[in-house]
C-alpha positions as CSV (number, residue, x, y, z in Angstrom):
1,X,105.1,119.0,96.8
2,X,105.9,120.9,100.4
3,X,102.9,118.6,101.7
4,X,103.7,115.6,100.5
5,X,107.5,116.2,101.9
6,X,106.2,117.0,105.3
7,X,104.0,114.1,105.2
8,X,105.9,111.7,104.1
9,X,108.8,113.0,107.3
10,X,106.1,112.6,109.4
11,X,105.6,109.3,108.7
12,X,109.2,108.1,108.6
13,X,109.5,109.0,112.1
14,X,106.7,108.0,113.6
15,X,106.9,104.7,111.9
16,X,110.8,104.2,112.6
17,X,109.9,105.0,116.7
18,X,108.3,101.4,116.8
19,X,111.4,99.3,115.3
20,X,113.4,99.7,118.2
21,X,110.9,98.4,120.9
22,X,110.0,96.1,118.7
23,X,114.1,95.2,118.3
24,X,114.2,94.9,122.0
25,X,111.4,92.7,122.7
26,X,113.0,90.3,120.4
27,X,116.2,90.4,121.8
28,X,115.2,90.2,125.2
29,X,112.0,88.2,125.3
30,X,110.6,90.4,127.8
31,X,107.4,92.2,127.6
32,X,106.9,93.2,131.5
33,X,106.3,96.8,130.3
34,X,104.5,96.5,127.0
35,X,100.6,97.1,128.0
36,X,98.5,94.7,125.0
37,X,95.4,96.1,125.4
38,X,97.7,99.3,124.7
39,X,98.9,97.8,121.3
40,X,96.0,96.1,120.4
41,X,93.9,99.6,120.4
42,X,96.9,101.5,118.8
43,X,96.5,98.7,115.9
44,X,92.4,99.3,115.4
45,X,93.4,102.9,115.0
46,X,96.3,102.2,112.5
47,X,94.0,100.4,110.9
48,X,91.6,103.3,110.4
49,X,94.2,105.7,109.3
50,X,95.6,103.3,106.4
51,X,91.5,102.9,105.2
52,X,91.5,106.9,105.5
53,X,95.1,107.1,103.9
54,X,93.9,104.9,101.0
55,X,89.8,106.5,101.2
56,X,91.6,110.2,100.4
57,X,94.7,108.4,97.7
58,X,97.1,109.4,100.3
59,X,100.5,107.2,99.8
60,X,102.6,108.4,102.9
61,X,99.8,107.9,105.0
62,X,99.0,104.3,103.3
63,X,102.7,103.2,103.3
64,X,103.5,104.3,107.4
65,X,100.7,102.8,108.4
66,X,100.7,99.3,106.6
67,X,104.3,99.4,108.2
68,X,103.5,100.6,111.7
69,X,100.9,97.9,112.0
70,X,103.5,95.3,110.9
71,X,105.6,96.2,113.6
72,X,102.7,96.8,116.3
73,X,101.5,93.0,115.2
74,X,104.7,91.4,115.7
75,X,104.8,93.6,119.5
76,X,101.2,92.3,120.3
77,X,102.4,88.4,119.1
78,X,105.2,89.0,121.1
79,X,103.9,90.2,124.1
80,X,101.5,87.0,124.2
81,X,103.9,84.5,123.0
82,X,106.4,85.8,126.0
83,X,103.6,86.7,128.7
């Protein structure tokens, strides 16, 4: 249970760090210091870690990474719509 609490933290705050540049980008509609190629590899290894998260049945890894990639998408669509 210890596990699945720490795991589950983990991924609450590394999935919340992304909302607010993602929030700002949209407010803004500036990208200047967002890097895309950045983004666009951080997305193939989100990606990876949600088929490992579901490959191993693990649900806090599943759930933070189908939302991280959400909000990594919209940065990368942003980021080309407003270059």
């Amino acid at each position: 249970m210890w596990t699945e609490i720490l795991g589950m933290s983990a991924a609450v705050l590394t999935t919340l760090c992304w909302l607010p540049q993602t929030l700002k980008i949209l407010k803004d509609k500036r990208t200047e210091g967002v890097s895309l190629s950045t983004n666009v590899v951080f997305a193939a290894g989100l990606a990876l870690w949600l088929v490992y998260g579901l490959l191993i049945g693990s649900w806090p890894i599943v759930i933070s990474n189908v939302i991280t990639i959400g909000l990594v998408l919209a940065i990368i669509a942003l980021k080309i719509r407003y270059s």
